[in-house]
C-alpha positions in Angstrom: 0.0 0.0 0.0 3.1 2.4 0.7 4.6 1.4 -2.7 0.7 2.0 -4.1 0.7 5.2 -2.6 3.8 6.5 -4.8 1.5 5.6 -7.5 -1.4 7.8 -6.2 1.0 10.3 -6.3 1.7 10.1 -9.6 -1.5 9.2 -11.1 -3.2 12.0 -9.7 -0.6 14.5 -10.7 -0.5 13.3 -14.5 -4.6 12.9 -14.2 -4.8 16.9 -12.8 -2.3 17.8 -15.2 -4.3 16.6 -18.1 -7.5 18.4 -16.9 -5.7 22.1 -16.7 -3.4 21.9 -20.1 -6.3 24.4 -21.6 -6.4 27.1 -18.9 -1.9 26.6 -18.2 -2.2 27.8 -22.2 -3.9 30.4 -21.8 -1.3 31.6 -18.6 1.8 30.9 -20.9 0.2 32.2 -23.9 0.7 29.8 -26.0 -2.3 27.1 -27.8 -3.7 24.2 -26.3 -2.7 21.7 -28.2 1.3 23.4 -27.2 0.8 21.9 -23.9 1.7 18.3 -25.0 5.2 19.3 -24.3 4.5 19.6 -20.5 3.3 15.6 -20.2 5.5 14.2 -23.1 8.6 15.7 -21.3 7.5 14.1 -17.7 7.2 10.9 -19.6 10.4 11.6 -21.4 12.4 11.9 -18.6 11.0 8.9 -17.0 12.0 6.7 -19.9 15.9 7.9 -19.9 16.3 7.5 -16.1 14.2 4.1 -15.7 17.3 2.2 -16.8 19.1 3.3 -13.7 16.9 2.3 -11.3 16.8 -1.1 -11.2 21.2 -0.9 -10.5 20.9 2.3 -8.2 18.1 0.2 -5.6 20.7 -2.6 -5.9 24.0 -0.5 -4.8 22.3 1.8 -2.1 19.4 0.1 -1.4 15.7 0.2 -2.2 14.6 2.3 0.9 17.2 4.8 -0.1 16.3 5.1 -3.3 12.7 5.1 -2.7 12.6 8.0 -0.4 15.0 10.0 -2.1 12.5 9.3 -5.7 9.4 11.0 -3.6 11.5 13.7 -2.5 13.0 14.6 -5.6 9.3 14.4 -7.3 7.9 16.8 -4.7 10.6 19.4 -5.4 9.9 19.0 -8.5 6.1 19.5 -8.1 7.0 23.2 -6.0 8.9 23.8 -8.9 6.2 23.3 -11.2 4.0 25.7 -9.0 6.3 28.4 -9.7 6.5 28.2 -13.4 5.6 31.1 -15.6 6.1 29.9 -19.0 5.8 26.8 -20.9 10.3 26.3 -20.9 10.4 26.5 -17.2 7.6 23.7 -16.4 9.1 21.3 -19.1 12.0 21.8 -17.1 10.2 21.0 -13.9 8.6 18.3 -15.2 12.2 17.0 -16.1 12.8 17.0 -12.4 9.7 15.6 -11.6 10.4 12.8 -14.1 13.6 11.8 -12.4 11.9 11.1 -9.3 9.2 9.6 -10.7 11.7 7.5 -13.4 13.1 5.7 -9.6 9.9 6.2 -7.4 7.7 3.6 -9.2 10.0 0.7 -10.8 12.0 0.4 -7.3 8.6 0.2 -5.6 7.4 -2.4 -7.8 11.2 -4.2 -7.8 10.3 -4.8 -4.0 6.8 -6.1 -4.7 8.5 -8.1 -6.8 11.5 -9.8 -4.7 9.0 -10.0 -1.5 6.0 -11.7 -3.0 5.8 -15.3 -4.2 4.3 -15.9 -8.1 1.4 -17.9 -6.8 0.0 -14.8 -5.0 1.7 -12.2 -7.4 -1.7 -11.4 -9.4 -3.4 -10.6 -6.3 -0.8 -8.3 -5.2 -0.4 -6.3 -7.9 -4.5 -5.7 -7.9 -3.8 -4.7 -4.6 -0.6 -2.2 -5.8 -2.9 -0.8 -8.0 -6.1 0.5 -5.6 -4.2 3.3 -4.7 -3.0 3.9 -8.0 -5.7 4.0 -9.8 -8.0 6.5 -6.7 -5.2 9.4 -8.3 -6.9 8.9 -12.1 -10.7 9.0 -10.0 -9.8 12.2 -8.0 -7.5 14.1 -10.3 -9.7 15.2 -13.4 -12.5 16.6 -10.7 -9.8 17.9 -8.0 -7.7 19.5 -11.4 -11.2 20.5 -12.8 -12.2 22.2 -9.6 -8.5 23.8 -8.7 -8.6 25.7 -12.6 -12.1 26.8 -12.2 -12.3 27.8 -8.8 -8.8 28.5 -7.9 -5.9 28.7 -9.7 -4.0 25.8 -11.9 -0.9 25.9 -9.6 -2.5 24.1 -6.4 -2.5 21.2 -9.0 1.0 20.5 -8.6 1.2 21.8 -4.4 -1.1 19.4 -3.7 2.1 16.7 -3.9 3.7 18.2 -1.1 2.1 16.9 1.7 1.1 13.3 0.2 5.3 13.3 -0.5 6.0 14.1 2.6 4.2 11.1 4.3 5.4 8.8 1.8 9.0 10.1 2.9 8.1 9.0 6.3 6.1 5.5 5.7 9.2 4.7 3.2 12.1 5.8 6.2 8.9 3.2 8.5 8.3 0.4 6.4 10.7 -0.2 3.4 12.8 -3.2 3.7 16.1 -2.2 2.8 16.3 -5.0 -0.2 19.1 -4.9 -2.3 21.7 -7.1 -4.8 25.4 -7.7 -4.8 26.4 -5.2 -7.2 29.2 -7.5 -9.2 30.3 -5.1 -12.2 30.5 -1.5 -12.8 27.6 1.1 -13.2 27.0 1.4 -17.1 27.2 4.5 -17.5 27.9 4.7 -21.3 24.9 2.4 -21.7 23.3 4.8 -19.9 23.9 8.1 -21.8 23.8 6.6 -25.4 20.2 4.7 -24.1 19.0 8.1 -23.0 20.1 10.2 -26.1 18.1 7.3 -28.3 15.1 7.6 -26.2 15.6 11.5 -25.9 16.1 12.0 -29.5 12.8 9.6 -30.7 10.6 11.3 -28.4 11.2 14.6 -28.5 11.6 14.4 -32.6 8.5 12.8 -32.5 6.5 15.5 -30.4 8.6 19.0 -32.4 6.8 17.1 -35.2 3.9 16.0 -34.6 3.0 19.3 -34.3 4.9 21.0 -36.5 6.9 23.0 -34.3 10.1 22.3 -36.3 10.5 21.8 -40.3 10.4 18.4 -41.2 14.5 18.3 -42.0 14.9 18.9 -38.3 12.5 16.2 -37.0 14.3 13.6 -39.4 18.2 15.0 -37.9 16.9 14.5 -34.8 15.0 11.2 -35.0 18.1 10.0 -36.9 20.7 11.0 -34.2 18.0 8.8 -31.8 18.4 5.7 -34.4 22.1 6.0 -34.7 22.3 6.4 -30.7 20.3 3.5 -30.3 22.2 0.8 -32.9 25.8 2.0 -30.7 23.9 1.0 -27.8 22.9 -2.1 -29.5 26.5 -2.4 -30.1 27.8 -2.0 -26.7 25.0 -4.1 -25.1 26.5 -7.3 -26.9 30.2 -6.9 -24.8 28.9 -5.0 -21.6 28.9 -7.4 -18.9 25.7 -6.5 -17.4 24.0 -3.4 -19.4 21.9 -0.6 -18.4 19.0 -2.1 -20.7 19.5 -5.9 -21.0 18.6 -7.2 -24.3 18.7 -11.2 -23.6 15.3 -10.7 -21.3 13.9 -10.5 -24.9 14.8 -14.5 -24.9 12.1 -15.3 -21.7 8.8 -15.5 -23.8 6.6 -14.4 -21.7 8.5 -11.6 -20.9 8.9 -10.6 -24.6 5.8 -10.8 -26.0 4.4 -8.7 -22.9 6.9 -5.7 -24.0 5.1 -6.2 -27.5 1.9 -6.5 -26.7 2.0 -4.0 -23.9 3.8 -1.2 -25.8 0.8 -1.3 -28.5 -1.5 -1.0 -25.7 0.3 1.9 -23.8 -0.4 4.0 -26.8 -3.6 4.4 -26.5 -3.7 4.7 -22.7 -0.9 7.3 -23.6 -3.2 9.0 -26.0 -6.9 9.1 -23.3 -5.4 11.8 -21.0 -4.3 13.8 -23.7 -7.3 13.7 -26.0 -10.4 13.4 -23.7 -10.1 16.6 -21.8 -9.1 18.5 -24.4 -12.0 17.3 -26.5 -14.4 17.8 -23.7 -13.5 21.4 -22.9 -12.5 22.2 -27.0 -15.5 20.6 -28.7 -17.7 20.3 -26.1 -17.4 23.8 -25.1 -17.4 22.5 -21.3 -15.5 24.0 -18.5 -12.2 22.4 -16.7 -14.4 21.4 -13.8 -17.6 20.2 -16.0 -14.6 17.8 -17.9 -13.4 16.4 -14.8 -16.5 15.3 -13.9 -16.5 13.3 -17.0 -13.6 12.0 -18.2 -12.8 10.3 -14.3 -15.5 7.6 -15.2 -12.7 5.6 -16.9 -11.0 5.5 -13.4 -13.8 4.2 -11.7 -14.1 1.3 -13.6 -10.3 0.6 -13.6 -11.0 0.2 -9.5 -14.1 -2.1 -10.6 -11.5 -4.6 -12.2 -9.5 -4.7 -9.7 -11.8 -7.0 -7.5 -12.1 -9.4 -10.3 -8.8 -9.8 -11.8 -8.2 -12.9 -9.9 -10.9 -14.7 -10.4 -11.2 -14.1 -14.4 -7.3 -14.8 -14.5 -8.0 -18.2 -12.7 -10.7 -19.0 -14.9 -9.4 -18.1 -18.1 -6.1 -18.1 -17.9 -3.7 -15.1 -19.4 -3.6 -15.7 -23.4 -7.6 -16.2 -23.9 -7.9 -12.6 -21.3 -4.9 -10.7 -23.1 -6.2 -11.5 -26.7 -10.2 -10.9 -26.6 -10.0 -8.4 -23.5 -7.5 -6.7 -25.9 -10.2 -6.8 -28.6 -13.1 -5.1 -26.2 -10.7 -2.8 -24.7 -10.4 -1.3 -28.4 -13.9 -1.3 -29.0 -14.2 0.7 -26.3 -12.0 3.3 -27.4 -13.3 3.6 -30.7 -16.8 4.3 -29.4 -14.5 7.5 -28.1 -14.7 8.8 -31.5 -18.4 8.8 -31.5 -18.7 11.0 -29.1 -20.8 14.0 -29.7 -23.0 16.8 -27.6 -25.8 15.9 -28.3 -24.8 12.4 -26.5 -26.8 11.6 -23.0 -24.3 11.9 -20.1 -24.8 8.4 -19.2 -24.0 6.6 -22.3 -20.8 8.6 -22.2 -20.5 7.5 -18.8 -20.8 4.0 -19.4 -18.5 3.7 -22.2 -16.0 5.2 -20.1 -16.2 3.1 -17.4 -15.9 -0.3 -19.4 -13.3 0.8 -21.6 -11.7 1.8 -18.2 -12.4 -1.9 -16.7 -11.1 -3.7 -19.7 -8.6 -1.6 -19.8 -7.1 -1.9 -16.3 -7.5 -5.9 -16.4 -5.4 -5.6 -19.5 -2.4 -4.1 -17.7 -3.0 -5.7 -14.8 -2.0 -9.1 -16.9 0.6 -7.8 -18.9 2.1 -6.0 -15.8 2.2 -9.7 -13.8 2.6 -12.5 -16.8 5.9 -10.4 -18.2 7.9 -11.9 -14.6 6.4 -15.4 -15.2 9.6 -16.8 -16.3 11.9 -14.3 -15.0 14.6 -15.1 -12.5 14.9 -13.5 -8.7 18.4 -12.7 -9.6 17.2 -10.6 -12.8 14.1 -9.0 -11.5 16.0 -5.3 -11.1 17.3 -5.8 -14.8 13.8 -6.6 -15.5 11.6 -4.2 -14.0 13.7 -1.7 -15.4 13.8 -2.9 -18.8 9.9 -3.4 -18.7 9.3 0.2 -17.1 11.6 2.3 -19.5 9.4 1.0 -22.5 6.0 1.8 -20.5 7.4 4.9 -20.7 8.5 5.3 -24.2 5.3 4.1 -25.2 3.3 6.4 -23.3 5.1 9.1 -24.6 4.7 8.1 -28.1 0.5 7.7 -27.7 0.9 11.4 -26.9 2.9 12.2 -29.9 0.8 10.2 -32.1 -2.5 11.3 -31.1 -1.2 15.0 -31.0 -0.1 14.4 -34.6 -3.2 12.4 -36.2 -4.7 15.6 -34.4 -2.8 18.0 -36.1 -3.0 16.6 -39.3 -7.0 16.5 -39.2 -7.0 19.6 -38.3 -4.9 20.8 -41.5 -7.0 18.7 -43.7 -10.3 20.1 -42.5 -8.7 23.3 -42.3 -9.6 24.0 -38.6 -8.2 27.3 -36.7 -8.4 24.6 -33.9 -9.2 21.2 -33.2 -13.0 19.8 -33.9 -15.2 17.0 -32.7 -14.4 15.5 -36.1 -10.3 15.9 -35.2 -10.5 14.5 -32.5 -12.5 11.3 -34.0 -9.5 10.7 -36.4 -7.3 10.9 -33.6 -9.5 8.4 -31.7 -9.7 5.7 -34.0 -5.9 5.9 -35.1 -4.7 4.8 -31.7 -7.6 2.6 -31.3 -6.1 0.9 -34.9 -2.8 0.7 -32.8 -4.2 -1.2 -29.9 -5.9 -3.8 -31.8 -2.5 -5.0 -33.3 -1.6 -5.9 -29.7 -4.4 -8.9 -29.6 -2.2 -11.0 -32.4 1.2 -10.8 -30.5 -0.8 -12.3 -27.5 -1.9 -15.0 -29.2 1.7 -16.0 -29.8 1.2 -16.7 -25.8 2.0 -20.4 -24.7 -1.9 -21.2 -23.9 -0.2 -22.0 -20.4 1.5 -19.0 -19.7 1.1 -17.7 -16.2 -0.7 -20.8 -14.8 1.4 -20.8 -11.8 0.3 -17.1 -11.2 -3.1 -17.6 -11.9 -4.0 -21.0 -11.0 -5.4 -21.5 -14.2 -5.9 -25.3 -15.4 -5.1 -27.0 -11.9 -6.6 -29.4 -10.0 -8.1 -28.7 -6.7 -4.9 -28.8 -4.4 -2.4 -27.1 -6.7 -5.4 -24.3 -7.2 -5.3 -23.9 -3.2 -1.8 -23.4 -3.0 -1.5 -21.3 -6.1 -4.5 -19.0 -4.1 -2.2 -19.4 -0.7 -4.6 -21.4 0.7 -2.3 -24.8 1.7 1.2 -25.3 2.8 
């Protein structure tokens, strides 16, 4: 619940964030649809230092590490208080990124190393509660600061939930850590983050046409180059910052596929959805809120039944037609209009929210199936730094299908029918995800689940027998 609390901390500071990216415009002077750069460079700075985390909770310890993450991400937040233009918050959020880049993946490393497999789907459901009450509270607690106070509070309200995690981490952390047996690599590190830096920022300046297209291909194609040295160097480094042979653990592969084609689109919602609401809708930040938090609520309904479903069906059949309704759901996004009832928004929301969630939930368990205790820092950072990416890349894709609706309509700003195109692109990108799962051994994750087991071994994969 501690580690989950770091979540809720983050959660609802992305969620809030999402909410006021209209009215911080308007206080920078600069458009709307500008304000992509404030969460794609959060989420970009997460994905360089990720790698690091997984060695740094190994050489000083995971408590260490832990606390230091929360306070570095609520200095960070301050920081983002203070800003008065759109350059200074991206370089807050930088900060805030490279507390955020340690806070969660070391949290989850010590879920991981103190919890057996057999009860490891139930405790990430449980992780997650807390996580996902930040996505429920943030669009109407966001809504609410920007219409009846001021966008800043958005970002002060971290201090105070950072300053009792600081505590319960300094309480109740156990101090885990692994003999570090080679050197830090650093080089790994710095040619890793240039190739992740380079893709995702090229990616953003143009999907939004913020530099000419000769620019966007220099930098994309420093980003590729970057990433083949590190290529290069991973096949001599004795342990590297980003270990490529996890890719030979199936499980563990396929879940980086499949997952990254889903994180696009659950990249894309908190980008699109308020800005449609308050842009096409015409509704306030606060009116939004109200709205587009549905999606959170059901993620919290899943959360009681993804154990039982798991158990039931077992993780291939759940990733590959939960994967297909989850889509669904997200295309019905597109359809969205005024003249919709409330309610049916509502309920579209909160299913593509619950299929969502169980999604995630599966992928974020079934990728340590075959996984080692000795490689679990390797792999959770490995596994978090493409979350990331991918995250940040639903922005820039949805930002850029965006954009270039809005040229071909020939919009001053985005319409309801921009934002449909937008919809349905990712939603095109998350249905590719359902074929990689079904490259899933059909008894992947049994031992997790307690799928296909008789009566005994289904009691002591549910910790209910010795």
């Amino acid at each position: 619940m501690i580690v989950g609390s770091a979540l809720f901390m983050e959660q609802l500071d992305a969620s809030v964030l999402s909410t006021a990216l209209p009215a911080m415009g308007r206080s920078f002077h600069v458009p709307a649809l500008a304000m992509s750069v404030a969460l794609t460079s959060y989420l970009l700075s997460l994905a360089v230092f990720i790698p690091a985390s997984g060695r740094l909770a190994d050489r000083f310890g995971a408590r260490i590490v832990f606390r230091a993450a929360i306070g570095l991400f609520t200095v960070g937040s301050i920081l983002c208080g203070q800003a008065d233009s759109l350059l200074f918050i991206v370089g807050a959020r930088i900060l805030q990124g490279i507390g955020g880049a340690m806070m969660v993946p070391v949290g989850r490393l010590v879920l991981l190393r103190t919890t057996e497999k057999s009860q490891l789907v139930s405790a990430m459901s449980w992780l997650l509660i807390p996580a996902l009450i930040g996505p429920i509270a943030g669009p109407p607690v966001g809504g609410f600061f920007v219409t009846y106070l001021n966008w800043r509070w958005i970002f002060y309200i971290n201090v105070p939930i950072g300053a009792l995690g600081m505590l319960l981490a300094t309480l109740y952390i156990p101090d885990v850590r692994e003999d570090m047996r080679s050197r830090f690599d650093l080089l790994g590190l710095l040619l890793s983050g240039t190739t992740l830096a380079c893709l995702t920022f090229g990616l953003e300046m143009g999907s939004r046409g913020v530099t000419s297209p000769a620019t966007t291909l220099a930098i994309v194609g420093v980003g590729l180059a970057s990433g083949w040295a590190y290529l290069r160097h991973a096949r001599h480094y004795p342990e590297p910052i980003l270990d490529l042979t996890l890719m030979r653990y199936t499980t563990f592969r396929l879940s980086v596929f499949g997952g990254s084609l889903t994180r696009v689109t659950v990249g894309a919602m908190p980008f699109l959805l308020p800005m449609m609401m308050q842009l096409g809708f015409g509704m306030s930040a606060a009116q939004s809120g109200l709205i587009t938090f549905t999606g959170a609520v059901g993620a919290m309904a899943m959360k009681v039944t993804a154990t039982p479903l798991l158990r039931r069906f077992g993780f291939r059949a759940t990733l590959i037609w939960n994967g297909v309704l989850s889509t669904a759901s997200l295309a019905c996004c597109a359809a969205f209009r005024p003249g919709w009832p409330l309610a049916a928004i509502y309920v579209v929301l909160l299913v593509g929210g619950f299929f969502t969630s169980l999604m995630f939930t599966a992928y974020n368990t079934i990728a340590y199936d075959e996984i080692p205790r000795a490689r679990m820092s390797a792999a959770t950072s490995f596994y978090a730094t493409f979350q990331q990416l991918m995250l940040s890349l639903g922005i820039a894709i949805s930002a850029a299908a965006l954009e270039a609706s809005r040229h071909i309509t020939g919009h001053a700003t985005p319409g309801l029918i921009d934002f449909s195109a937008a919809f349905l692109v990712v939603a095109l990108i998350s249905f590719c995800a359902s074929p990689v799962c079904a490259l899933l051994p059909r008894d992947a994750g049994d031992q997790m689940s307690g799928h296909r087991t008789g009566p005994l071994q289904a009691s002591k994969a549910r910790g209910f027998a010795p």
